[in-house]
PQR file of N, CA, C, O and H, with PARSE charges and radii, in Angstrom:
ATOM      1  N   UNK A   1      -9.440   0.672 -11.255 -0.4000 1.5000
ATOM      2  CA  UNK A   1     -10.416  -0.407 -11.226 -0.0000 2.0000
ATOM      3  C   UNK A   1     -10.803  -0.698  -9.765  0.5500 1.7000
ATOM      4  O   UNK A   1      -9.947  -0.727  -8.880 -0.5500 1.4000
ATOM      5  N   UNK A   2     -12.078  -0.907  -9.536 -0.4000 1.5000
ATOM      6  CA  UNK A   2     -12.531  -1.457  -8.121 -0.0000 2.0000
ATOM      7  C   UNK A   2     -12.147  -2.913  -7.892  0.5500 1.7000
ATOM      8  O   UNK A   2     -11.986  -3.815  -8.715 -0.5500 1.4000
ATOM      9  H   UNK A   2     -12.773  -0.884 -10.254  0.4000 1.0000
ATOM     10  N   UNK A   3     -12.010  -2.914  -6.170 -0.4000 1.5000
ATOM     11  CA  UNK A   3     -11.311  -3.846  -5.433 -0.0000 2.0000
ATOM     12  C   UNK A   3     -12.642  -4.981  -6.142  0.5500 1.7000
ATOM     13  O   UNK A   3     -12.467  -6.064  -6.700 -0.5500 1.4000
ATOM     14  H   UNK A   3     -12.142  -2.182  -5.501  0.4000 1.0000
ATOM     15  N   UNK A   4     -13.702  -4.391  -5.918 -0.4000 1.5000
ATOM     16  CA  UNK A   4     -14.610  -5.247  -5.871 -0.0000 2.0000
ATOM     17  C   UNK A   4     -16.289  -4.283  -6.463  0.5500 1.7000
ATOM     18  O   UNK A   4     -16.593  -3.146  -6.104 -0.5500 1.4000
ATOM     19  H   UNK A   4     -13.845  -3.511  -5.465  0.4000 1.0000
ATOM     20  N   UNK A   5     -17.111  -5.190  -7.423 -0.4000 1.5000
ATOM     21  CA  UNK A   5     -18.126  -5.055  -8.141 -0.0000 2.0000
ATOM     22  C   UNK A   5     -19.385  -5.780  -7.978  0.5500 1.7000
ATOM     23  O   UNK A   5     -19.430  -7.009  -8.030 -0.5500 1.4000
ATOM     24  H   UNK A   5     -16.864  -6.114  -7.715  0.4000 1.0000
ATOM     25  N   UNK A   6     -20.417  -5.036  -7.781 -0.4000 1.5000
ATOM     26  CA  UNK A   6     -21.625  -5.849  -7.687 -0.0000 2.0000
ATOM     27  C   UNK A   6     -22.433  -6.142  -8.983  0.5500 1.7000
ATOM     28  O   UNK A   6     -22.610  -5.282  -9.846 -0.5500 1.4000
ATOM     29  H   UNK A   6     -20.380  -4.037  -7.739  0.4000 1.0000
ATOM     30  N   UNK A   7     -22.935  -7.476  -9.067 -0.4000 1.5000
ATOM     31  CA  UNK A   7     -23.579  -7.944 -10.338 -0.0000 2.0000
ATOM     32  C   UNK A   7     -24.654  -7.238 -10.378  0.5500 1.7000
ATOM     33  O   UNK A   7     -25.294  -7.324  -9.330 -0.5500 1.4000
ATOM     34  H   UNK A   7     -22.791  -8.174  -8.366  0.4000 1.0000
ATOM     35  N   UNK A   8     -25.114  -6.571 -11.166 -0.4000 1.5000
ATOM     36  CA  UNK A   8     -26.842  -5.623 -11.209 -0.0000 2.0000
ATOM     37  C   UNK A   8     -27.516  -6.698 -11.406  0.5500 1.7000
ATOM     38  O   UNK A   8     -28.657  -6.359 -11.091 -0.5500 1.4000
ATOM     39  H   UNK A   8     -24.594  -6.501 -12.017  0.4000 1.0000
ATOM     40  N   UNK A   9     -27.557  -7.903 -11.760 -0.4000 1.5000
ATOM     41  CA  UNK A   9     -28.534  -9.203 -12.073 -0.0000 2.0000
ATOM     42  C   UNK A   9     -28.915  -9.733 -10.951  0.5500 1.7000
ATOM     43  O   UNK A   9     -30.062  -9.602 -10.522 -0.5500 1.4000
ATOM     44  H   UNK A   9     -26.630  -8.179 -12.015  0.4000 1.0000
ATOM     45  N   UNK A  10     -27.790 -10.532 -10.225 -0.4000 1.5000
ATOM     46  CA  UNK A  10     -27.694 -11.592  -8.839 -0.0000 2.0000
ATOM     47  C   UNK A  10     -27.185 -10.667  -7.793  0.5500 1.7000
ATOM     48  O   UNK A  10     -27.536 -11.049  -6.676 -0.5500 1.4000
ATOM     49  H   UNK A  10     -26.859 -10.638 -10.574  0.4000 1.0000
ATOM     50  N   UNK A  11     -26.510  -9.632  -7.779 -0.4000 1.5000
ATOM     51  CA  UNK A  11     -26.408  -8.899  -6.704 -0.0000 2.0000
ATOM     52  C   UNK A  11     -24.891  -9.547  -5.665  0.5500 1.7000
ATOM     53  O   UNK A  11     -24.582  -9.094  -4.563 -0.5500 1.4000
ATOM     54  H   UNK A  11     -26.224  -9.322  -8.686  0.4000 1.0000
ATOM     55  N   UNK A  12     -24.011 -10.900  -6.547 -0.4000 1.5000
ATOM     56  CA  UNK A  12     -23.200 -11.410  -6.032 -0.0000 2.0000
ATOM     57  C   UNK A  12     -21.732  -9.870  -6.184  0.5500 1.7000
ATOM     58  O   UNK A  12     -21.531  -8.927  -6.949 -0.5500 1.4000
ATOM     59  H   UNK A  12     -24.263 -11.268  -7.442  0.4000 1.0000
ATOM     60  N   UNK A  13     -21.240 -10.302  -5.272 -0.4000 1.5000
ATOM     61  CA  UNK A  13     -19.410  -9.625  -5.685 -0.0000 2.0000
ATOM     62  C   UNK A  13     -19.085 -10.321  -6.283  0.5500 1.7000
ATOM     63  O   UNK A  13     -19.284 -11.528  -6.422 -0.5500 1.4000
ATOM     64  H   UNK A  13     -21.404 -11.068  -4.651  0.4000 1.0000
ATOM     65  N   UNK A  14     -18.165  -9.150  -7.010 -0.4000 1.5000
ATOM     66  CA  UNK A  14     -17.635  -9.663  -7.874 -0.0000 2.0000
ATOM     67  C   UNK A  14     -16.189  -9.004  -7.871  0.5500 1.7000
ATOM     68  O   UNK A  14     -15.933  -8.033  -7.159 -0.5500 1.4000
ATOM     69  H   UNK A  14     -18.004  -8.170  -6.897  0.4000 1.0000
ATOM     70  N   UNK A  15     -15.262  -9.600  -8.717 -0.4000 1.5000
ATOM     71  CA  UNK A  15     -14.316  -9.385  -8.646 -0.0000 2.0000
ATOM     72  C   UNK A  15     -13.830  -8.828 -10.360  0.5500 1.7000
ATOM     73  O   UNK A  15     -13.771  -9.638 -11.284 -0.5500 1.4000
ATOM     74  H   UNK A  15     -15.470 -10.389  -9.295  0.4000 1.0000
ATOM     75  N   UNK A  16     -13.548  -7.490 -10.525 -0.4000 1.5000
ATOM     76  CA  UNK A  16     -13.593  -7.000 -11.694 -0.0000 2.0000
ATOM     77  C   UNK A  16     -12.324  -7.768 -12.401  0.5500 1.7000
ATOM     78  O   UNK A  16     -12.336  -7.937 -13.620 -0.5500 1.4000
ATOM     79  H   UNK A  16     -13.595  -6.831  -9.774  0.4000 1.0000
ATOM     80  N   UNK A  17     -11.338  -8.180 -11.672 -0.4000 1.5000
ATOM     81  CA  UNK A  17     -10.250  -8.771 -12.669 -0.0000 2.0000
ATOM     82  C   UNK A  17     -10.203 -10.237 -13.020  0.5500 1.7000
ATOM     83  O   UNK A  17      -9.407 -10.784 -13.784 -0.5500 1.4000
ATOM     84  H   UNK A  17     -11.328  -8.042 -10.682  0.4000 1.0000
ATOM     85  N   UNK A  18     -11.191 -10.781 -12.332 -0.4000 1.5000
ATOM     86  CA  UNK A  18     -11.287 -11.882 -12.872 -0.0000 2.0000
ATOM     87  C   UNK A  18     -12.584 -12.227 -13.544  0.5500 1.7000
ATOM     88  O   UNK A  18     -12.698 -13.272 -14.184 -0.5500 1.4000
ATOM     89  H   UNK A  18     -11.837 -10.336 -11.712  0.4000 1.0000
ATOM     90  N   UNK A  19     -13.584 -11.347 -13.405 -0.4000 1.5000
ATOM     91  CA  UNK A  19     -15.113 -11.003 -13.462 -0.0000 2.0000
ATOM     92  C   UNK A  19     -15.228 -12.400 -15.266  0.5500 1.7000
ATOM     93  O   UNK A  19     -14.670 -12.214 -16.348 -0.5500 1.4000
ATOM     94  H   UNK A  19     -13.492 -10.498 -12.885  0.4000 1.0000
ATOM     95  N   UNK A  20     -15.733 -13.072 -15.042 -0.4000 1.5000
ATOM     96  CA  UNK A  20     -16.258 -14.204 -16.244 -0.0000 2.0000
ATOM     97  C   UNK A  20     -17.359 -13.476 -17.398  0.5500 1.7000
ATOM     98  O   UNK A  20     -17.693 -14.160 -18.366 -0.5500 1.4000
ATOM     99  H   UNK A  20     -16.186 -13.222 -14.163  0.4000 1.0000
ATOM    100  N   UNK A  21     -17.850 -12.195 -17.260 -0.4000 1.5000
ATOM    101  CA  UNK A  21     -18.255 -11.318 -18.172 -0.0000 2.0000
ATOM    102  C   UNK A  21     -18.355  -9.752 -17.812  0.5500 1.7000
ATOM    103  O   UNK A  21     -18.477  -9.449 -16.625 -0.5500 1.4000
ATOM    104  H   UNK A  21     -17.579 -11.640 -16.474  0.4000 1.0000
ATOM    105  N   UNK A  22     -18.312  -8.804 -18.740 -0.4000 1.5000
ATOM    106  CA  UNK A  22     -18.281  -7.486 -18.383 -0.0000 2.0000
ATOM    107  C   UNK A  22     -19.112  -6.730 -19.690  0.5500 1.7000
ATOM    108  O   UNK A  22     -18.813  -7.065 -20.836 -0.5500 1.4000
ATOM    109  H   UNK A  22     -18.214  -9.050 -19.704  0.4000 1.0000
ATOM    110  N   UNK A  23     -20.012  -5.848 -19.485 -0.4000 1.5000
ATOM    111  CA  UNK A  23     -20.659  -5.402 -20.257 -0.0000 2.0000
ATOM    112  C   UNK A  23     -20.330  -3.289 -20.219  0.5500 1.7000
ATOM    113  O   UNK A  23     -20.104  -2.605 -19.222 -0.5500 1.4000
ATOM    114  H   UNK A  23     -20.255  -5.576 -18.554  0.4000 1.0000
ATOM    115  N   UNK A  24     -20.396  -3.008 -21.120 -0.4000 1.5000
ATOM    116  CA  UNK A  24     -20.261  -1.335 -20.963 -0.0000 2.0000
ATOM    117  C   UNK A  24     -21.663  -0.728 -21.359  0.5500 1.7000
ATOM    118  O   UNK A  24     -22.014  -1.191 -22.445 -0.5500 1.4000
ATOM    119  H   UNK A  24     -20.580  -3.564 -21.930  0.4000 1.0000
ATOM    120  N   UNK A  25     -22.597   0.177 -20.819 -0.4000 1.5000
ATOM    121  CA  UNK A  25     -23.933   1.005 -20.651 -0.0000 2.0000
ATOM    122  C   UNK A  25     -23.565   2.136 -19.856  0.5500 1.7000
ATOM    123  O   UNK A  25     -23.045   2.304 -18.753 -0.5500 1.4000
ATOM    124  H   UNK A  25     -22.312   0.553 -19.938  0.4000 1.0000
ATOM    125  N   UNK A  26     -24.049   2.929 -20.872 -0.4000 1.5000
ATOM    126  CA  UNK A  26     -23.836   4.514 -20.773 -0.0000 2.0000
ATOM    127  C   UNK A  26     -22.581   4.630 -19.576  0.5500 1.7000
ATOM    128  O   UNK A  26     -22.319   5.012 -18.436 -0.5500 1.4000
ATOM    129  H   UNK A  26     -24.471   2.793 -21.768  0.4000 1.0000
ATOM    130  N   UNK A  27     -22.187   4.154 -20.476 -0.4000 1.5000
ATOM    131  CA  UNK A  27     -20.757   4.910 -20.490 -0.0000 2.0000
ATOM    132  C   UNK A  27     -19.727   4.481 -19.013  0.5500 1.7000
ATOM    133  O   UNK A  27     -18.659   4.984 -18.664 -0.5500 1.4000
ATOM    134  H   UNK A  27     -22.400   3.843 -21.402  0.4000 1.0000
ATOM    135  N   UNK A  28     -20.776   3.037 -18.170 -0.4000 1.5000
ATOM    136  CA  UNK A  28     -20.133   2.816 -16.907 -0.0000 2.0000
ATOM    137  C   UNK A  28     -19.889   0.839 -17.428  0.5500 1.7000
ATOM    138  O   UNK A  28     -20.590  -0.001 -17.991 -0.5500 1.4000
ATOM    139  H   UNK A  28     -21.643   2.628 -18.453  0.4000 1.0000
ATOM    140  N   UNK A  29     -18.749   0.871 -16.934 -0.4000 1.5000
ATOM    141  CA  UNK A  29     -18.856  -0.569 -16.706 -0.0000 2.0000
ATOM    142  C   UNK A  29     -19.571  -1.480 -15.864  0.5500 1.7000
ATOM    143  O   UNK A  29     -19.649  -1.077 -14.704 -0.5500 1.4000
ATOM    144  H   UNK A  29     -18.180   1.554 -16.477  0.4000 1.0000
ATOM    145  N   UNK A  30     -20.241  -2.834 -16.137 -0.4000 1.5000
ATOM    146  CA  UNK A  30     -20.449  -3.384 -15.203 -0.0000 2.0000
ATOM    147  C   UNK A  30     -20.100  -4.536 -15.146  0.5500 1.7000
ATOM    148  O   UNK A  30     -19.921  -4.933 -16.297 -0.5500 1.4000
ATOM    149  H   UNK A  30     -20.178  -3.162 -17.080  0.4000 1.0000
ATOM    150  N   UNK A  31     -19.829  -5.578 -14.167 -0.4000 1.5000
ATOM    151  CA  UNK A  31     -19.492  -7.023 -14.133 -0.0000 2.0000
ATOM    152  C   UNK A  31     -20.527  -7.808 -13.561  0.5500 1.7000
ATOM    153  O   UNK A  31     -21.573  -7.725 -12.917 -0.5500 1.4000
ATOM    154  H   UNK A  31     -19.974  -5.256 -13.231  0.4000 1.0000
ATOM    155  N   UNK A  32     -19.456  -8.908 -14.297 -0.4000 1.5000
ATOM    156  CA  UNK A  32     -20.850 -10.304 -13.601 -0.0000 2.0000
ATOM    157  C   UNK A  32     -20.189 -11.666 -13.376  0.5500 1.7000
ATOM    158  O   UNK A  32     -19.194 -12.166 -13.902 -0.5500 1.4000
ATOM    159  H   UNK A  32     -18.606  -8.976 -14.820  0.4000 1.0000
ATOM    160  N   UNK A  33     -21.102 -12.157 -12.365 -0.4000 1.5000
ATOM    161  CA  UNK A  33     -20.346 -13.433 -12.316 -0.0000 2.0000
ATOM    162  C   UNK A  33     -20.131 -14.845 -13.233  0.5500 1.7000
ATOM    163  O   UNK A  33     -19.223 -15.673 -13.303 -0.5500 1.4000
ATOM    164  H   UNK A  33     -21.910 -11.751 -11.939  0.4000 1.0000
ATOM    165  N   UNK A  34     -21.695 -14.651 -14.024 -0.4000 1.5000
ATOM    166  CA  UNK A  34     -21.536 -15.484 -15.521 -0.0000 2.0000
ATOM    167  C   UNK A  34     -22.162 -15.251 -16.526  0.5500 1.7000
ATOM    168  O   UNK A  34     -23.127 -14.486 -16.528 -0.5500 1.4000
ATOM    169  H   UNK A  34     -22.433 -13.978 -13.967  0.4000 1.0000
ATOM    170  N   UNK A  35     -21.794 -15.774 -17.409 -0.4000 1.5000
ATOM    171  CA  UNK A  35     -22.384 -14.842 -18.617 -0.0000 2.0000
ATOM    172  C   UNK A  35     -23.971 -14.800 -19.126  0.5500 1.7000
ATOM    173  O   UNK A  35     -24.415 -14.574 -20.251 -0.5500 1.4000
ATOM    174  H   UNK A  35     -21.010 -16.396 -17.407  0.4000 1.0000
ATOM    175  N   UNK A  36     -24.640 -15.092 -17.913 -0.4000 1.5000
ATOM    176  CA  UNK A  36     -26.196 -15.742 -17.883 -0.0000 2.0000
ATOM    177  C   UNK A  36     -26.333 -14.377 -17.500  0.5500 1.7000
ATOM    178  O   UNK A  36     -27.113 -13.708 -18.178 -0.5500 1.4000
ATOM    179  H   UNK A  36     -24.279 -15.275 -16.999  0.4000 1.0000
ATOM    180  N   UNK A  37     -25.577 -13.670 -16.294 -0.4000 1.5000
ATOM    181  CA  UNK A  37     -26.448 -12.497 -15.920 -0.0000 2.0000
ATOM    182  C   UNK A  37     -26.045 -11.508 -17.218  0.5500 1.7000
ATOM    183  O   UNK A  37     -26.794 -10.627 -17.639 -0.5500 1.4000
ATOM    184  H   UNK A  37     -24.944 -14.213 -15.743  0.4000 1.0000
ATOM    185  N   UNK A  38     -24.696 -11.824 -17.783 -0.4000 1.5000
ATOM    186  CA  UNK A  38     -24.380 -10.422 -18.581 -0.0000 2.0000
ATOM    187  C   UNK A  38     -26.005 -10.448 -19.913  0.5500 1.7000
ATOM    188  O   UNK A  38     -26.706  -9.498 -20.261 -0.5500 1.4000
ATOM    189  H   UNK A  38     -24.087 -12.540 -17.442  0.4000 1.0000
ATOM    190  N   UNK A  39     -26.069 -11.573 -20.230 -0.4000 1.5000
ATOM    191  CA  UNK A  39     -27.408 -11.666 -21.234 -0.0000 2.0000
ATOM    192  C   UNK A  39     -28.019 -11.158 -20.727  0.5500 1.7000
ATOM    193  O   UNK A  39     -28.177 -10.082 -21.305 -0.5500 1.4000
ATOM    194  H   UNK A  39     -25.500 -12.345 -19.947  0.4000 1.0000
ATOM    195  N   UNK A  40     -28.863 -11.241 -19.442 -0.4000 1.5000
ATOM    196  CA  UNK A  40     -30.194 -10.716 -18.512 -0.0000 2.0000
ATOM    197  C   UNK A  40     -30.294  -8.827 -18.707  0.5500 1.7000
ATOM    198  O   UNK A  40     -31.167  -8.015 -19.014 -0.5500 1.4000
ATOM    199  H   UNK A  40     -28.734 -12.115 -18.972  0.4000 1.0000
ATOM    200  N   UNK A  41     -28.524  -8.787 -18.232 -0.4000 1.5000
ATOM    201  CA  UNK A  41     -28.543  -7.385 -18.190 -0.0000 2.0000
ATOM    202  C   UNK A  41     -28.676  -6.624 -19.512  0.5500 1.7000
ATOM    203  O   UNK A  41     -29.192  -5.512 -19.628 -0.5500 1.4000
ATOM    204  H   UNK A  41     -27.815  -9.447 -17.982  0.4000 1.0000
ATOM    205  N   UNK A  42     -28.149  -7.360 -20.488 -0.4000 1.5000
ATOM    206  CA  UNK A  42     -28.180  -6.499 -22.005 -0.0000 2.0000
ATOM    207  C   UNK A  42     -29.558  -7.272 -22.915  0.5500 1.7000
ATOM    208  O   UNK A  42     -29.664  -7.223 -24.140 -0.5500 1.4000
ATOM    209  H   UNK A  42     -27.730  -8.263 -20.394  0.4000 1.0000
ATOM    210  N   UNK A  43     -30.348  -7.837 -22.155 -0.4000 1.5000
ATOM    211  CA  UNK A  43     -31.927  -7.691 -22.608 -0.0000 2.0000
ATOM    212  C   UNK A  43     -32.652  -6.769 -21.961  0.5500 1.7000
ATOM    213  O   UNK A  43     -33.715  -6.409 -22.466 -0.5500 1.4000
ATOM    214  H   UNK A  43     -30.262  -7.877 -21.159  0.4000 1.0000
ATOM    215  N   UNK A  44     -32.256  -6.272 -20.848 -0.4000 1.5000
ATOM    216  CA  UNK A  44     -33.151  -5.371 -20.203 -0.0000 2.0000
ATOM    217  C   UNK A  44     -32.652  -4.401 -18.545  0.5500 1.7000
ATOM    218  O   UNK A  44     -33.130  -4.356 -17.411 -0.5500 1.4000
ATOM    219  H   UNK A  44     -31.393  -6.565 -20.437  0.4000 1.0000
ATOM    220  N   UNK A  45     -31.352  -3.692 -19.307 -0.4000 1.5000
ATOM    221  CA  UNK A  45     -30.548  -2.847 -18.748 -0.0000 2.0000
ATOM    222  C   UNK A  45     -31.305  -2.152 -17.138  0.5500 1.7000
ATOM    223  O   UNK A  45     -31.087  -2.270 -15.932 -0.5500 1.4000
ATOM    224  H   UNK A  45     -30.964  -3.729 -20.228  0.4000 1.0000
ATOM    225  N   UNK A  46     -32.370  -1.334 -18.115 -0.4000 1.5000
ATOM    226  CA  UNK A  46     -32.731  -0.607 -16.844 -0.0000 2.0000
ATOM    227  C   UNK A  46     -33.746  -1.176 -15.605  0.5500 1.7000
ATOM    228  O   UNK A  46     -34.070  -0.453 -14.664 -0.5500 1.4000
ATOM    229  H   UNK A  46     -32.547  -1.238 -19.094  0.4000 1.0000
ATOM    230  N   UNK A  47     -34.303  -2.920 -15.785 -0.4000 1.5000
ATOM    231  CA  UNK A  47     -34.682  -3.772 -14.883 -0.0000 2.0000
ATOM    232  C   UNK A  47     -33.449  -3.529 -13.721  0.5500 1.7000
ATOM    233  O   UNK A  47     -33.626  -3.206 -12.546 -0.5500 1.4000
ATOM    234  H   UNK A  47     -34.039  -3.508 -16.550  0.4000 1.0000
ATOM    235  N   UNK A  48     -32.648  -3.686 -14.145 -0.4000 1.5000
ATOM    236  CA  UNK A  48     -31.966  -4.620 -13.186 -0.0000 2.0000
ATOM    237  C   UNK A  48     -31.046  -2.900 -12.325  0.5500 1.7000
ATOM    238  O   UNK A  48     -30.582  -2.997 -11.189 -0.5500 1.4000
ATOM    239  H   UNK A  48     -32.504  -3.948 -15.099  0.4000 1.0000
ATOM    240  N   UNK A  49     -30.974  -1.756 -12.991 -0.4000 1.5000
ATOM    241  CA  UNK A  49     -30.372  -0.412 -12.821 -0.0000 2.0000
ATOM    242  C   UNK A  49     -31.419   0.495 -12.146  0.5500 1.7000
ATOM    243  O   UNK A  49     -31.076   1.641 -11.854 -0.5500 1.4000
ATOM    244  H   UNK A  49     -31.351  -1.677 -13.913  0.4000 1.0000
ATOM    245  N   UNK A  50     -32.831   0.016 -11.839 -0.4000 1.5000
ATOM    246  CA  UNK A  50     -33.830   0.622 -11.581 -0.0000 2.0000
ATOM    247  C   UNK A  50     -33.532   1.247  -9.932  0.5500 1.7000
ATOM    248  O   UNK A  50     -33.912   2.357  -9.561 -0.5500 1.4000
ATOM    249  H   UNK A  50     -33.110  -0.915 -12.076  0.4000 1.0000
ATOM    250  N   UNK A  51     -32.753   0.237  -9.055 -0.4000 1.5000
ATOM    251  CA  UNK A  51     -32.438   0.552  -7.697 -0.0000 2.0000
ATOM    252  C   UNK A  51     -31.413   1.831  -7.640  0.5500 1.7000
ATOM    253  O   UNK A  51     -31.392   2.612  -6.689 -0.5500 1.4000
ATOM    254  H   UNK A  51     -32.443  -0.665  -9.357  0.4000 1.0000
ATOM    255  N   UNK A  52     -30.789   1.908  -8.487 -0.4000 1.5000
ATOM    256  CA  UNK A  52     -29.438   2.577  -8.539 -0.0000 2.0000
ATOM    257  C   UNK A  52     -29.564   4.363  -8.552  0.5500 1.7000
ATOM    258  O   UNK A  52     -30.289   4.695  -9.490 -0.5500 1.4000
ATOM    259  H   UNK A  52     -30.806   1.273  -9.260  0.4000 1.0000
ATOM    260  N   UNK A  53     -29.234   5.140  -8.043 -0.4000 1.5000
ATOM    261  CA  UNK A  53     -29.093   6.791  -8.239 -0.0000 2.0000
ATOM    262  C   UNK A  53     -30.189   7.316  -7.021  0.5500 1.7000
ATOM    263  O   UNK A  53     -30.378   8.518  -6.837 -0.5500 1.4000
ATOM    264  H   UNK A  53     -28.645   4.870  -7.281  0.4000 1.0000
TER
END
């Protein structure tokens, strides 16, 4: 597990073991700091994944 996780929503660190929501998409985990962004992200995954690769 990582020391530390960035929210794809707010872009805050995060901290995967204490992380207040966690969502799984294709096949990677991601965290968040509340469960406002985990909604954001699982209405519209690849908004917020568009920066990424």
């Amino acid at each position: 597990m990582p020391d530390k996780a960035i929210d794809p929503v707010c872009k805050m660190e995060v901290d995967p073991a204490t992380a207040p929501a966690k969502a799984e998409y294709q096949g990677k985990t991601y965290y968040f700091c509340a469960l406002g962004c985990k909604v954001a992200f699982q209405q519209d995954p690849e908004r917020y994944l568009g920066e990424e690769g």
